[in-house]
Every structure is written in structure tokens, then in C-alpha cells.
Z-matrix of the N, CA and C atoms (Angstrom, degrees):
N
C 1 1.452
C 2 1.526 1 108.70
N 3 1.343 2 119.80 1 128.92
C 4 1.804 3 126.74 2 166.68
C 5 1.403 4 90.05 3 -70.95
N 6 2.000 5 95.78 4 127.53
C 7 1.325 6 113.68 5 154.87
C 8 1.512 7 111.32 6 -115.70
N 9 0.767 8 119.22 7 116.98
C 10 1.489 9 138.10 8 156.24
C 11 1.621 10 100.37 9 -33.22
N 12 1.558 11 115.86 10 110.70
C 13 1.700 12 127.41 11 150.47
C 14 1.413 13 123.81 12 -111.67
N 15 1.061 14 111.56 13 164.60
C 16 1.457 15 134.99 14 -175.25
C 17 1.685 16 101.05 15 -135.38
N 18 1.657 17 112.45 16 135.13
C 19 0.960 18 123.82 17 161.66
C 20 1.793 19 122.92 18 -71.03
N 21 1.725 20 119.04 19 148.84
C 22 1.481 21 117.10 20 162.27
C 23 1.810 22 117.55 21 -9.52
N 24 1.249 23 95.46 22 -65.30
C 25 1.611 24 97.75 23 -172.17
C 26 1.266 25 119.34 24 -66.31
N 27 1.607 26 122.06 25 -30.76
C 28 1.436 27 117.77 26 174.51
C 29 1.393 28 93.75 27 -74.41
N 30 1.262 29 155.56 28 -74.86
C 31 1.266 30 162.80 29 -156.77
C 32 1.815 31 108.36 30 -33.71
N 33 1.486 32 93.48 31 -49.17
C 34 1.605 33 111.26 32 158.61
C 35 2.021 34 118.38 33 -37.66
N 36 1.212 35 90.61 34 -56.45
C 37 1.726 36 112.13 35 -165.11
C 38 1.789 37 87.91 36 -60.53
N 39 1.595 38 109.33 37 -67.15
C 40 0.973 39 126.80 38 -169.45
C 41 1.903 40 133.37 39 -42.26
N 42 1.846 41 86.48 40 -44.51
C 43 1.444 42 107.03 41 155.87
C 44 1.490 43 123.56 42 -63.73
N 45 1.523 44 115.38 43 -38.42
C 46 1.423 45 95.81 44 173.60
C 47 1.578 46 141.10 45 -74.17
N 48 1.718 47 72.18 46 -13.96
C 49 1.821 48 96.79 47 -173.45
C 50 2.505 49 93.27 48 -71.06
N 51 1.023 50 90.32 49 -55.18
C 52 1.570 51 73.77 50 166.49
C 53 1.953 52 90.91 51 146.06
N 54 1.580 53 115.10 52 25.17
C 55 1.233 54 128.35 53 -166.20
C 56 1.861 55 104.48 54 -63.91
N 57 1.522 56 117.74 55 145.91
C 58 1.543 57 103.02 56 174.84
C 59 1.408 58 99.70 57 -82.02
N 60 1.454 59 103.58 58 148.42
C 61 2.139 60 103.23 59 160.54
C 62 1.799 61 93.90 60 -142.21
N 63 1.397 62 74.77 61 115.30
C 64 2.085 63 90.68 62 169.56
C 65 1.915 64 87.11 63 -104.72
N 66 1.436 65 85.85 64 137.72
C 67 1.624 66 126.43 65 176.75
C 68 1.258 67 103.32 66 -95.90
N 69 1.710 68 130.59 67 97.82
C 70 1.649 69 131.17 68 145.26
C 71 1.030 70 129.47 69 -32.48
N 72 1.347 71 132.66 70 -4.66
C 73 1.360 72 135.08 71 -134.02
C 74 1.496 73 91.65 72 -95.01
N 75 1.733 74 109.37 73 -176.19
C 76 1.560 75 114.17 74 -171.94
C 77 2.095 76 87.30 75 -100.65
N 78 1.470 77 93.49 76 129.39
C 79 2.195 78 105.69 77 154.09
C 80 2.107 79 92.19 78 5.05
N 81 1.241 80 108.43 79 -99.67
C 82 1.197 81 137.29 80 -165.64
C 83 1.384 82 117.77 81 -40.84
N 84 1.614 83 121.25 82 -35.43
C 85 1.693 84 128.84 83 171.46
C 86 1.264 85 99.25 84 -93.03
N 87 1.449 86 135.54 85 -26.08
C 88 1.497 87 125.44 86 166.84
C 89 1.859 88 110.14 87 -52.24
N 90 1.361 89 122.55 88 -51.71
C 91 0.991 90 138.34 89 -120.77
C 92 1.774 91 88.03 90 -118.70
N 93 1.118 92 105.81 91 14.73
C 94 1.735 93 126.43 92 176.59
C 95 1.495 94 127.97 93 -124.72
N 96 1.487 95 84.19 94 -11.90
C 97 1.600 96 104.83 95 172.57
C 98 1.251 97 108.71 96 148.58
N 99 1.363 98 107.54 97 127.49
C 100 1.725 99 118.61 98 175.49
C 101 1.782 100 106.11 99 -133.95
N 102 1.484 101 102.21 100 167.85
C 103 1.122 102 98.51 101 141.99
C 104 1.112 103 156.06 102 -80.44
N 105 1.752 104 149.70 103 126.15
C 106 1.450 105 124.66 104 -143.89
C 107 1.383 106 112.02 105 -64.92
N 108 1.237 107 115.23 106 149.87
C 109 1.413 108 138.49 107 -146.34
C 110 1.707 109 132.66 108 10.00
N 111 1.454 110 111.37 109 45.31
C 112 1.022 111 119.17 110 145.65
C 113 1.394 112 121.00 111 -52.05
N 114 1.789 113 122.27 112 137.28
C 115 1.347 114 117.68 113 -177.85
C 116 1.634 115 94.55 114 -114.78
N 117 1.482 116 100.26 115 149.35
C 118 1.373 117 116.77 116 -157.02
C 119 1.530 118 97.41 117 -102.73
N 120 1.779 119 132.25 118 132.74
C 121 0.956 120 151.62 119 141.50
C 122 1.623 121 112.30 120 -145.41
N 123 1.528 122 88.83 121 130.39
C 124 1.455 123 96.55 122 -164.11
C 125 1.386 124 108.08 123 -85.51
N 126 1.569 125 112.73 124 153.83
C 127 1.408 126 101.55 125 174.67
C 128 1.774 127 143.52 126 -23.66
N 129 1.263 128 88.79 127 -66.32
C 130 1.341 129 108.18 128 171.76
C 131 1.813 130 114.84 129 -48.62
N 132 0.908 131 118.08 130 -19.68
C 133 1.827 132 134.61 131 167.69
C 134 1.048 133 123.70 132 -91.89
N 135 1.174 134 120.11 133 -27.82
C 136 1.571 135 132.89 134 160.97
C 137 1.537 136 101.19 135 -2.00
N 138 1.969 137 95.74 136 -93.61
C 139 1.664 138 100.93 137 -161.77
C 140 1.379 139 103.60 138 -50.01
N 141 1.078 140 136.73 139 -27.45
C 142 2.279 141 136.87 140 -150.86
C 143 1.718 142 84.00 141 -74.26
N 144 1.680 143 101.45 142 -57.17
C 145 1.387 144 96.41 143 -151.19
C 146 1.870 145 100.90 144 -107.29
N 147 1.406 146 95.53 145 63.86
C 148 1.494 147 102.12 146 -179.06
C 149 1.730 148 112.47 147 -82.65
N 150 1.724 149 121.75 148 -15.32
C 151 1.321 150 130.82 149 -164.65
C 152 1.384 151 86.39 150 -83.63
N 153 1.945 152 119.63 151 -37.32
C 154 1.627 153 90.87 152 -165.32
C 155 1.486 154 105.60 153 -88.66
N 156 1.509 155 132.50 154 57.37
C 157 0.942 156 118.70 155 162.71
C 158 1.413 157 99.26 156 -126.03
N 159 1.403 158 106.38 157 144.77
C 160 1.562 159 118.56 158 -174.66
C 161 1.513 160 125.53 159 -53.75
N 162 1.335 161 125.70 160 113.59
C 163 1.270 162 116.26 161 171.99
C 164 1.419 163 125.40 162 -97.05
N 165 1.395 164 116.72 163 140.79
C 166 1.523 165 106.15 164 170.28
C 167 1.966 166 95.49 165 118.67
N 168 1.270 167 113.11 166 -9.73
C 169 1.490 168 104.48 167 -172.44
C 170 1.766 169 90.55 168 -157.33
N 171 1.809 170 99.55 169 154.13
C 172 1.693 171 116.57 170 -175.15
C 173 1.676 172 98.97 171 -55.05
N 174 1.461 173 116.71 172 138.02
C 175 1.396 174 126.66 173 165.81
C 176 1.184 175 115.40 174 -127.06
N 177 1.816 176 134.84 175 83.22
C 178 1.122 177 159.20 176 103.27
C 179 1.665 178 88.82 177 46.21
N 180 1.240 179 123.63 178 126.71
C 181 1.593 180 137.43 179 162.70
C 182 1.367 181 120.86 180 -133.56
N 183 1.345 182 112.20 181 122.07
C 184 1.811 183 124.78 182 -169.94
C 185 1.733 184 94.26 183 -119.14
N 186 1.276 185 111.47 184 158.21
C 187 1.437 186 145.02 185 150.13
C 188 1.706 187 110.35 186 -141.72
N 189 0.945 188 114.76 187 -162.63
C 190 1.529 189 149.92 188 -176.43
C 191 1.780 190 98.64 189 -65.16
N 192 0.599 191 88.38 190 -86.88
C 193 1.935 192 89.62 191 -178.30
C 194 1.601 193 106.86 192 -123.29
N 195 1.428 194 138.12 193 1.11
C 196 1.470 195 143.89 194 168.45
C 197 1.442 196 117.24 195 108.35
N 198 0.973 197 116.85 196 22.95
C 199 1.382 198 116.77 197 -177.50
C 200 1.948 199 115.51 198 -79.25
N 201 1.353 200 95.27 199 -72.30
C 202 1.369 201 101.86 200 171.90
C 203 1.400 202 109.54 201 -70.36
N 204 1.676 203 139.58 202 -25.80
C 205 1.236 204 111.82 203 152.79
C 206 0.907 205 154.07 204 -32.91
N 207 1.995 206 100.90 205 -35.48
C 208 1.128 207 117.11 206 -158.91
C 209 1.958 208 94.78 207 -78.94
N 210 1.465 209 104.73 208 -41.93
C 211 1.660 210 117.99 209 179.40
C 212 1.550 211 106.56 210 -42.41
N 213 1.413 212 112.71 211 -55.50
C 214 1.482 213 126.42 212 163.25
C 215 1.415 214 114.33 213 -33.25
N 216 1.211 215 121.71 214 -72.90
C 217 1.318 216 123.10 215 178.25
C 218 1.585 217 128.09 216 -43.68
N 219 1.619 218 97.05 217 -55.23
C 220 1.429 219 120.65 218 170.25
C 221 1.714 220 110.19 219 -30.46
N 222 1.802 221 103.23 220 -64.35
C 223 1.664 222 116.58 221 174.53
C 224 1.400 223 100.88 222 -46.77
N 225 1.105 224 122.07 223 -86.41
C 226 1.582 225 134.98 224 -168.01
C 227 1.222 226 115.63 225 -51.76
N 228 1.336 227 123.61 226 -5.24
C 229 1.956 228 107.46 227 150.67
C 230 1.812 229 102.03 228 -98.38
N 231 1.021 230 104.87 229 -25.97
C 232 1.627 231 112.82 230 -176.95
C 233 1.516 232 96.28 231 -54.66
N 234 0.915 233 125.17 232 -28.31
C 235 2.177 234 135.46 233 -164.58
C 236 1.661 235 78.32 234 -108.04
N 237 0.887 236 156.39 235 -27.28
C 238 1.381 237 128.66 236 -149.39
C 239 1.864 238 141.59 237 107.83
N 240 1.253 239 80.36 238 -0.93
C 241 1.735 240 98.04 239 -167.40
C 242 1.815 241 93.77 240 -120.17
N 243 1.634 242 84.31 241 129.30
C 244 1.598 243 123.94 242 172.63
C 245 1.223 244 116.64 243 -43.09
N 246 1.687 245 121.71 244 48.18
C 247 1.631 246 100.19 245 -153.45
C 248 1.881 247 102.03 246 -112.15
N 249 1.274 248 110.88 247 151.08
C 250 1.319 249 118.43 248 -168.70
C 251 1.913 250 114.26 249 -123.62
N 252 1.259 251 138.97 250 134.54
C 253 1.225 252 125.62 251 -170.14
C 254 1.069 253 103.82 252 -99.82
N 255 1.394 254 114.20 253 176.91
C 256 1.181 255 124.50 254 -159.56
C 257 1.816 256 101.46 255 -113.12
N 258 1.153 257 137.56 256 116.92
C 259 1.495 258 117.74 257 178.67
C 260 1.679 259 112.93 258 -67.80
N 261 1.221 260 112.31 259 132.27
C 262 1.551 261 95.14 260 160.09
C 263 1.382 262 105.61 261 86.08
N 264 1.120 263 123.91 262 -42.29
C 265 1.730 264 118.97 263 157.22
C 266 1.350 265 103.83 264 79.95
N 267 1.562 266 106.57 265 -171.42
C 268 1.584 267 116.71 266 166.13
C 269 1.466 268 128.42 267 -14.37
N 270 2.034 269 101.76 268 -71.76
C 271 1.040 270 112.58 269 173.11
C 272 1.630 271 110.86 270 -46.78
N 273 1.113 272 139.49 271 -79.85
C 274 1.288 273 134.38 272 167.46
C 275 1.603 274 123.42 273 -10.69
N 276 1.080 275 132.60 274 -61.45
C 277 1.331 276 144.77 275 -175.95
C 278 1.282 277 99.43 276 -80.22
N 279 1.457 278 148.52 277 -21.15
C 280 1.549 279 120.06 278 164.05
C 281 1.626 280 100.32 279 -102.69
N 282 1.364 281 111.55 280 4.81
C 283 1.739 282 101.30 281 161.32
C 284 1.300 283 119.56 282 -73.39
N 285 1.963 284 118.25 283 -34.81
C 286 1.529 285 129.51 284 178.03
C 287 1.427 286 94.35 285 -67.92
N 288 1.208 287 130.91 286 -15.28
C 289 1.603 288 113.90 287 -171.07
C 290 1.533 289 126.76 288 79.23
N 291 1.474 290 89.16 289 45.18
C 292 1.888 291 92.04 290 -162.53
C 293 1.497 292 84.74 291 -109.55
N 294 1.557 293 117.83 292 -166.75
C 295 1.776 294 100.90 293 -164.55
C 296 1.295 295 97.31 294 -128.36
N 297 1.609 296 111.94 295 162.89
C 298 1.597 297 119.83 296 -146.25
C 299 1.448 298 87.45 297 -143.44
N 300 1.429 299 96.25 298 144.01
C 301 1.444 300 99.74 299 173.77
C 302 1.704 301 110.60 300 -109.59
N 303 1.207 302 127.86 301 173.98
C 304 1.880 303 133.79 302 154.84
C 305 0.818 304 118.26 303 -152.27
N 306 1.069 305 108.85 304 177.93
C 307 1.963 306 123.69 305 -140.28
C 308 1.341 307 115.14 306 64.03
N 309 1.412 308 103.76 307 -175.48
C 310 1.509 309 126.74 308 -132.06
C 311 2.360 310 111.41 309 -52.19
N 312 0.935 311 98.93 310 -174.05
C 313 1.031 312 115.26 311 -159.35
C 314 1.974 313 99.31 312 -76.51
N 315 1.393 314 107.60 313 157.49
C 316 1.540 315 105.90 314 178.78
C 317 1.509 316 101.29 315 -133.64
């Protein structure tokens, strides 16, 4: 399946504009650094917790460097939802130097 990505810097644009980004990541790599207010469901939760993802508008998908985002994404247009990955992920976005938050889950 073509998933539609966006680089760090668009993701940037996108976040300020007021864009959702759910984080795949595992409890523990969320909680080590995210982007601010990314909401955390980890891959593996995806399908369980498919209602709490927003319908009706684009939902922005991060991991670690984009891998399992990209799996993320893949599901969530496969169901119906607008979802776009992130290239390069986490790692990427605190390499541009954009700002990261840690601790607990949102």
C-alpha cells in the first residue's frame, strides 16, 4: 500500500497548525523523548485502540526512525483513516533540533 509521508519540518508546520501525531513507539521510548503532544499507542494496540484515533481529519504517524509508523499508517488507511508517516521519525526530529518532551504518556 502507498503511504503518503511528510518530512520533520513539514510535521513541524503541521504541528503548529494544530495537526494530530500518535507515536507507535514502545511506553518506555515514548517516555525518553517525544514530540510535544504526541499521543502514545503502541504498535501492537493499534487495531484494540483503533476508536481512539481520530476520524474525519489527517493523523500524522511517528516511531523511532519510521518503520513501524510506516506499518501504522499502512493499517489506518487500510480501516479508513487519513494517516500519513513520518520519515525518519523521532530520531530525525531531535536531530533538526526541534524540541522534545519526557515523561509520562499523553
Amino acid at each position: 500500500m502507498d503511504v503518503p509521508e511528510i518530512d520533520v519540518d513539514e510535521l513541524r508546520r503541521r504541528r503548529e497548525q494544530g495537526a494530530v501525531l500518535l507515536d507507535v513507539r514502545q511506553p518506555d521510548e515514548y517516555e525518553s523523548g517525544h514530540v510535544p503532544g504526541a499521543r502514545l499507542i503502541p504498535l501492537p494496540e493499534v487495531p484494540d485502540r483503533l476508536a481512539e484515533v481520530p476520524a474525519g481529519e489527517t493523523v500524522l504517524v511517528i516511531c523511532k526512525t519510521g518503520g513501524r509508523s510506516r506499518r501504522a499508517a499502512e493499517y489506518l488507511r487500510a480501516n479508513g483513516v487519513d494517516a500519513v508517516n513520518v520519515a525518519g521519525g523521532t530520531m530525525a526530529w531531535i536531530e533538526a533540533g526541534h524540541p522534545v518532551d519526557a515523561g509520562g504518556t499523553s
